[in-house]
N, C-alpha and C positions, 0 to 999 in steps of 0.2 A: 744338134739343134739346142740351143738355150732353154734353161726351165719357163716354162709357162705357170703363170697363176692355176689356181681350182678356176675361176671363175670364168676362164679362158678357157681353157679346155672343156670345161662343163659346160660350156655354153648351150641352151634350149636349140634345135636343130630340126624340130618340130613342134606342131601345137599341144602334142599332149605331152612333151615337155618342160614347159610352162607350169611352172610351180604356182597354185593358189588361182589361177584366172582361169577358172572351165569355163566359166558364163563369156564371158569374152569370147575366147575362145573357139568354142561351141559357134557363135553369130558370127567371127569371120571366118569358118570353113562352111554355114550354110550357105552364106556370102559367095565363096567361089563357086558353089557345088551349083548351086541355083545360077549364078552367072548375074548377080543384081550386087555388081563391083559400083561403089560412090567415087568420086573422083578424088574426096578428098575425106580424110582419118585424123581425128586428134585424140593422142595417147595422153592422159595425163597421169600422175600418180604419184608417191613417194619414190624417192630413188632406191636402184635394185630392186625393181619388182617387174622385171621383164617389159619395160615399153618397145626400150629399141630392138631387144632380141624377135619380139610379137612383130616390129614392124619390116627386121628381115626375112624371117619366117612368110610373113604375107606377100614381099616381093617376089622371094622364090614359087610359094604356091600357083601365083595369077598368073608366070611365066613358066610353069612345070609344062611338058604337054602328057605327063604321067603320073598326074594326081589320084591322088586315091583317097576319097570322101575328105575331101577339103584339103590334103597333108601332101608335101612335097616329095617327090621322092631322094631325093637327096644324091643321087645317080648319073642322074643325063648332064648336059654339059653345062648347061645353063643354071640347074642347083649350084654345081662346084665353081663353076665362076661367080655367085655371087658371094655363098661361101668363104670364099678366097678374095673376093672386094676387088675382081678381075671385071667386070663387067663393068658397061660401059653407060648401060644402062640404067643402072639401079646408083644413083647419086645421092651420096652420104655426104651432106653440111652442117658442120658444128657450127649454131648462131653465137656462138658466147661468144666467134673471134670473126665472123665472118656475118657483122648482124648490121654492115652499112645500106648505104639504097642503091649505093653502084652492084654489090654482091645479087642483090634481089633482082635489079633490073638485068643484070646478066641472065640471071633462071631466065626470067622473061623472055630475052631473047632468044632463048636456045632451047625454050620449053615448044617451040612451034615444031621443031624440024623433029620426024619421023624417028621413033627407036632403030637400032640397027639390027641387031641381033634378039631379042626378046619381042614378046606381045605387046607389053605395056614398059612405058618408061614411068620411071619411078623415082620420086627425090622424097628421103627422108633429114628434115630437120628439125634436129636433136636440140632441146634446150631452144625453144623458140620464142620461148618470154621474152629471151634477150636483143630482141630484133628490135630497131631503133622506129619511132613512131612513121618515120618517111619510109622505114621497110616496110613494114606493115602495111602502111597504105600503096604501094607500089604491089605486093601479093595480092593485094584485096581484089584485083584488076582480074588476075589469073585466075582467082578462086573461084571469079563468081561466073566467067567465059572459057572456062577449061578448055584446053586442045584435047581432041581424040588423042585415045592411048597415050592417057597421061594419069599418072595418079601420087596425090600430093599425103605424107604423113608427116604429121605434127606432133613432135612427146615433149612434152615440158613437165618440170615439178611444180610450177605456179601457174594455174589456168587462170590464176584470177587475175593475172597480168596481160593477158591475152585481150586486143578488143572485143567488144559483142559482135561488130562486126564481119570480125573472122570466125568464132563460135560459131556464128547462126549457119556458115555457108560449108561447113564440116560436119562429121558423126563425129560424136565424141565418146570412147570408151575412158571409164576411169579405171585405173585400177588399185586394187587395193594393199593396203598390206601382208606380209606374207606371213600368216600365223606360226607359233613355234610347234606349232604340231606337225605342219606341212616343212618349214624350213627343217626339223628332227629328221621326219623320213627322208630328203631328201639328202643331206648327210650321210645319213645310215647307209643309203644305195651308192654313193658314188665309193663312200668306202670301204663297203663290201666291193665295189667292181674295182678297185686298187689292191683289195686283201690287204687292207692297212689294221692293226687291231685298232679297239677303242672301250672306253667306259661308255657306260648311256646318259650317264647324269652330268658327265665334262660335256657330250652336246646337248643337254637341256641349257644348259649355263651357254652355251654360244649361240643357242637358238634365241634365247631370252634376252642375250647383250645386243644381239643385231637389229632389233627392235622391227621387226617388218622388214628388214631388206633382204635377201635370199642374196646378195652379191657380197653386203657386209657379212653374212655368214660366215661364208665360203672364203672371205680373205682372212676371216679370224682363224678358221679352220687350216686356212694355210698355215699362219704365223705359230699356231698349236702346236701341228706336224712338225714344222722348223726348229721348235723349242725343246720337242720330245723327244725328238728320234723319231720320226715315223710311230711314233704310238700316242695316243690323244688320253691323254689321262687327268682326270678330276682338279687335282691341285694346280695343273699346268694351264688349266683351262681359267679356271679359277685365276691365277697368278697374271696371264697375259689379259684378262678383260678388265681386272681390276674389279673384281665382285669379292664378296664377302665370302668365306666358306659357311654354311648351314651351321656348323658347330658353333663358332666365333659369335653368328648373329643372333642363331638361337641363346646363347650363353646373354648378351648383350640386350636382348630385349625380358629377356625372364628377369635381371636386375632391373629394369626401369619400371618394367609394370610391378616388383616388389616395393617400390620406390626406393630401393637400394642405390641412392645415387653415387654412393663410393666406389661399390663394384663396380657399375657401370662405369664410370668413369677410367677406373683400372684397365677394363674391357676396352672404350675407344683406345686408351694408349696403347695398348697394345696392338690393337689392328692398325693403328696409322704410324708405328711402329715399324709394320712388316711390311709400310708403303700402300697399303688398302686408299683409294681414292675416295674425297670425302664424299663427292657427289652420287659415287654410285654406290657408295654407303648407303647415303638416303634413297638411291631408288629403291637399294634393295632393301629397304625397310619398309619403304610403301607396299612392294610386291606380299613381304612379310606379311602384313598386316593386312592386307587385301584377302589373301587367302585366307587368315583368320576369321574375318569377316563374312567370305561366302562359306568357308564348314563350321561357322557359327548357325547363320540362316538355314542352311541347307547342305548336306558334307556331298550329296551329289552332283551342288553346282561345280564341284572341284575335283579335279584331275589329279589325286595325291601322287601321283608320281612323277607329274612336273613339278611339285614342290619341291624335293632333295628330302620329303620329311615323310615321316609313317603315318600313322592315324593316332597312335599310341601317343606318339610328339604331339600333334595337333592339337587332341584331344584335351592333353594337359596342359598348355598353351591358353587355351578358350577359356579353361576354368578360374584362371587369374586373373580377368580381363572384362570389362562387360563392352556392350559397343558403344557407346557415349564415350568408354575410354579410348576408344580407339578411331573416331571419327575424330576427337579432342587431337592424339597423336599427328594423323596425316595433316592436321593443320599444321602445328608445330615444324611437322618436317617439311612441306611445303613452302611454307614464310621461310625457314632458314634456308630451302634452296634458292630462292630470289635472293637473299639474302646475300649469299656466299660468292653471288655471279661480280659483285659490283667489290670483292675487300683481295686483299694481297694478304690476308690472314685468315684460312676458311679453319685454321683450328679452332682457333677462339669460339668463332659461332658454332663449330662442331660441340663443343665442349658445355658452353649457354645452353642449345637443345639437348646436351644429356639431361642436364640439372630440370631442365622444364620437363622432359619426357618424366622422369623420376617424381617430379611433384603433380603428375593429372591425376588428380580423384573425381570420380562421378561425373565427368566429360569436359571438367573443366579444373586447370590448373590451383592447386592451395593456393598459390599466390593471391590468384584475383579472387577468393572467397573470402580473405581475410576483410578487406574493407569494409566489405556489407558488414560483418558482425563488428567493426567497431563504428559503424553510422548507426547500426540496430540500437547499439548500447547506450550513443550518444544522445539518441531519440526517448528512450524510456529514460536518462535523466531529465532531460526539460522537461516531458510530462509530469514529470515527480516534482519538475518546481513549479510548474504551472497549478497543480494540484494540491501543492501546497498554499500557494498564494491563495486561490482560493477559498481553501478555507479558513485561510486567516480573515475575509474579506465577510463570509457568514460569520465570522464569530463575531465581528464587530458588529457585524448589521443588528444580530442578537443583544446584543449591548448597550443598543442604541447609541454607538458612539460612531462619531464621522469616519468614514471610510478616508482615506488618505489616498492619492491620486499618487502612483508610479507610473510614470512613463515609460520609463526604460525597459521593466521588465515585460512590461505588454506589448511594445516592439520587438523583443526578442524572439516572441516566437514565430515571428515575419521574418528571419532573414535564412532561415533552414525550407521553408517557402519558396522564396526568389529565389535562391540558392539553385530549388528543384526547378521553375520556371525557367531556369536561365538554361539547362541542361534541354528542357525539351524542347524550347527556341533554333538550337541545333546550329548557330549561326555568332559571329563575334562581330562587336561592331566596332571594335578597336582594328578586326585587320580590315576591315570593309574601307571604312572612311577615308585611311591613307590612299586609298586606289580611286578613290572616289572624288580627292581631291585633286587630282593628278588625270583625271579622264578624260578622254575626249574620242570623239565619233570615228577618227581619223583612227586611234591605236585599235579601236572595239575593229574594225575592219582589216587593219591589221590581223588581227585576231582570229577571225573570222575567214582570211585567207591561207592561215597557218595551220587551222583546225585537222583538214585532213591529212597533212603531212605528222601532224603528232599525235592522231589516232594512230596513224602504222606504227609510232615507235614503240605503241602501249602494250602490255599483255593481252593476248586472248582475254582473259576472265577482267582485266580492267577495260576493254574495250567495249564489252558490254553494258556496263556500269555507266561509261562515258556516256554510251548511245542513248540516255533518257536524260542529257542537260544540252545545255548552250551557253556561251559566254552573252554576257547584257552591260556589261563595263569593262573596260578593259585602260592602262596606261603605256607609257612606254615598260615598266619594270613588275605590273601585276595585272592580275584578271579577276572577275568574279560571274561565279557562275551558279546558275540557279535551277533547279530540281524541280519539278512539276508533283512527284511527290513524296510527303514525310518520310516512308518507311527506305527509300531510294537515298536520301537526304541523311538519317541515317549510318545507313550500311557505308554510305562512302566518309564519314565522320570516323566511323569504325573503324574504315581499312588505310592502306597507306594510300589513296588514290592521291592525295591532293601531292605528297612529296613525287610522285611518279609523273605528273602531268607537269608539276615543276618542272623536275628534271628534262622532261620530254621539248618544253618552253623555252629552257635555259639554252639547251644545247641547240635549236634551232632563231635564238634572238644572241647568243651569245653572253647574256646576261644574268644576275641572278633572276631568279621569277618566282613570284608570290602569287599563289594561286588559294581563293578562299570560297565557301558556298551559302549559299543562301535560298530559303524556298521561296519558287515564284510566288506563292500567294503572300508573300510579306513583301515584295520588292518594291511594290509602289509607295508602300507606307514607309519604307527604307529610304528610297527618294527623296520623299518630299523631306522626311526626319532629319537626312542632311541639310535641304538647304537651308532648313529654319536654324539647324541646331548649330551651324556652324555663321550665322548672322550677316547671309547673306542679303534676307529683306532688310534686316535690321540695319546694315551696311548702308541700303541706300537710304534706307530714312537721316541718319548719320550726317550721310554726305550733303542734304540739301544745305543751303547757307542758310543763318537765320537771320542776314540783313534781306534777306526775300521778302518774307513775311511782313517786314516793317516798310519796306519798300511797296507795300499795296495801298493805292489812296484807299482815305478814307471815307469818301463819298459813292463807294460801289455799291450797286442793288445789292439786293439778297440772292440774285441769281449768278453774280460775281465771284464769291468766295462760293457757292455749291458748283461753279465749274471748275473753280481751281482743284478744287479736293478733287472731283472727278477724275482731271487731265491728271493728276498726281497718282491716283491710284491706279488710272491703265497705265503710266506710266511705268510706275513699278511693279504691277501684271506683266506688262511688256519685258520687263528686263529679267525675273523670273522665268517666264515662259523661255529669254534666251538664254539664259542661261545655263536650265534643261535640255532643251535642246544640244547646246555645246558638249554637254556631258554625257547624253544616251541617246541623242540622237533624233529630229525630226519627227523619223516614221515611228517610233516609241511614245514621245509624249503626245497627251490627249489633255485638252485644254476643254473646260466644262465650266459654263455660268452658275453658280449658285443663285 
């Protein structure tokens, strides 16, 4: 027979094989044991963490007739035929290729007729997010009128694709990630039950690159064995995940937090050098520095021996570092890993966050402290000439001679002022206005229909940020969008959001897109500031003719010309209001008599 994967042959083959999900677990063997079987199960979870194995597991149980406290015996005929994916009964549908509504309505059909051979018939489909909205609603039918002895399991990586729906008419177990302490031992055991040797700390390093999957483990652990010789050893482990070795990182962070940017720099080339990957460079310097961080707080929240490092290391480590420096850090290497995602050059930026890692003092980079002290500097001069004028201004007074009027300098110290005004404004009215000029009801809806498809394209941590605006203008080629409040207003000034939602715009209009913000409690007075500022009342007064005027006899009452003015001013009341209108829209403007 042909080599099989670890992850094949290891396959879980009862429930207390199931790495990491007792709690689970535990509720579907009371489940059989009691005999209170649901018709229908939705697994959801990260990949490789035992959904589909748990939901063959459970078909074998409910059809054992030689259960023992919920667990199959894996024996009689009906375990090994399902086992073997012989039975006839227990139907495996992958939706990724098989997710039309003729597939569904088939089940349907053939979900009525009697199992043959087992108790209960049993369809597991795998990846069911991917069932198309007419399948969905074609299941919905079976879900909710189940045929006897029938039992429906559903595992997906995305429940949040799932209708509510189908959610409501299912149990749903989640499951979780497979921690590296649990994916460690269970390595340990399969490779003691091969008598394979191994280091301990090459499978901390596989345990930790598999990130929660016990299946990516186990094929790292293959490719290990493949590379070694049947021996799993540190460097090799290290070499095929593409992680950092402890020496290289530790070497590599003791330069940056000396602010030794040379070494450090020495240090990247050399690991990207020996082919070290940039990205799990940075994770594994978050990981780094994570640790640091809890045997800073507390050395018990940390498991020193899943670190690769002593206490002796650690210890010395902590003492060159405070944690402002090191929350400052995980910034730095977070931005450079969004970063990195979008260039065909992740040295460069590898290379940028050395030099930034090497300059954080007191939680925040030299770079950005330099400014304040030459605004401080700037500041104590003009006070010093402001202070001087003045007393040039008593001595005259003292003198009785006429004080001399300067303008200039008394303006001067209004525009370091405005200066700071304009900064806490938080808002540009240079990009406002172009989009503002360009507006209409029709784009804002546009907009406004596009919203939830470039929320999904956003990051988790910008998706949040998103969730406290809305767009209130919008063109064919930009948007504006306003913040309910200042310190939200802001944070997103701060961050990259506005070039992210661009992007996010662009690629669903096909065009460039300018996206700009503004707080809602200035929008109205933003409004109107356009339409004055740009002469569009001024506009109509303009345009009247002024053979009008001489065109009126001149034998009218006095009631004649106060109606003319009148008609003229709702008139262009009227063409204001429309023209608001045109640009934000009906239900927005509010039209109010003074």
């Amino acid at each position: 027979m042909s080599y099989q994967a670890l992850y094949r042959v290891w396959r879980p083959q009862r429930f207390d094989e199931l790495v990491g999900q007792q709690l689970i677990t535990t509720t579907l063997k009371n489940a059989i044991i009691t005999k209170q079987i649901s018709h229908a199960y939705l697994f959801a979870g990260p990949r490789g963490t035992g959904k589909t194995s748990a939901a063959k597991i459970f078909a074998k149980a409910v059809n054992c007739h030689h259960h023992q406290d919920g667990e199959p015996c894996n024996k009689c005929e009906i375990c090994k035929a399902i086992t073997a994916g012989r039975l006839n009964d227990v139907i495996e549908i992958d939706a990724a290729s098989n997710n039309s509504v003729e597939e569904i309505r088939d089940i349907r059909d053939k979900v009525k007729y009697a199992p043959t051979q087992a108790d209960y018939k049993v369809y597991i489909i795998d990846e069911v997010h991917m069932l198309s909205t007419g399948a969905f609603n074609a299941l919905l039918k079976t879900l909710e009128e189940p045929p006897a002895n029938v039992i429906f399991i559903l595992a997906t990586t995305e429940p949040h694709k799932i209708p509510l729906t189908i959610i409501s008419r299912v149990q749903r177990f989640d499951f979780r990630r497979i921690s590296p302490q649990d994916a460690f031992e269970r390595m340990k055991y399969i490779l003691d039950q091969k008598k394979v040797t191994y280091e301990e700390k090459a499978l901390w390093v596989i345990a930790n690159a598999a990130e929660g999957g016990m299946r990516d483990a186990l094929s790292i652990l293959d490719q290990v064995l493949s590379f070694s010789d049947n021996h799993v050893k540190l460097d090799d482990a290290l070499l095929v995940t593409g992680s950092v070795a402890k020496k290289q990182l530790t070497n590599y962070f003791n330069a940056v937090a000396a602010g030794n940017s040379g070494a450090a720099l020495n240090s990247l080339a050399d690991l990207l050098a020996a082919g070290k990957d940039g990205h799990r460079l940075i994770e594994d310097l978050i990981t780094l520095i994570r640790d640091l961080l809890l045997y800073h707080e507390s050395a018990e929240l940390l498991k020193v021996e899943q670190t690769g490092l002593t206490d002796e290391q650690l210890a010395a480590m902590v003492k060159e570092v405070t944690a402002n420096q090191l929350y400052a850090m995980i910034d730095i290497l977070n931005d450079t890993e969004q970063e990195m995602r979008f260039t065909t050059h992740p040295n460069v930026y590898l290379e940028v966050m050395t030099v930034k890692l090497s300059q954080v003092h007191d939680g925040q980079p030299i770079a950005q402290q330099t400014p304040a002290t030459n605004v401080d500097d700037a500041e104590v001069s003009r006070l010093k000439q402001e202070v001087g004028q003045l007393q040039q201004e008593i001595d005259q007074l003292k003198n009785h001679q006429p004080v001399v009027q300067q303008q200039s300098p008394a303006a001067k110290p209004k525009r370091p002022i405005n200066h700071q005004n304009s900064k806490r404004r938080q808002f540009n009215i240079h990009q406002i206005y172009p989009i503002l000029e360009k507006a209409s009801r029709q784009n804002l809806n546009k907009v406004t229909d596009m919203w939830p498809d470039m929320m999904s394209m956003l990051q988790p941590i910008d998706q949040g940020l998103v969730g406290f605006t809305k767009p209130v203008a919008a063109c064919d080629d930009g948007v504006v969008l306003s913040f309910e409040k200042a310190f939200l207003l802001e944070r997103a000034n701060d961050s990259s959001l506005a070039d992210s939602i661009s992007q996010c715009f662009s690629k669903l209009t096909g065009t460039n897109f300018a996206v700009t913000f503004v707080p809602k409690n200035k929008w109205s007075q933003i409004r109107q500031d356009f339409l004055v500022s740009h002469g569009f009342i001024k506009g109509q007064k303009a345009s009247q003719p002024l053979s009008q005027s001489a065109s009126q006899s001149t034998d009218q009452t006095e009631e004649g010309p106060a109606k003319t003015a009148e008609q003229k001013t709702s008139k262009k009341k009227n063409d204001v209001v429309g023209k608001a209108e045109e640009l934000f829209g009906s239900d927005v403007v509010k039209v109010e008599d003074n």
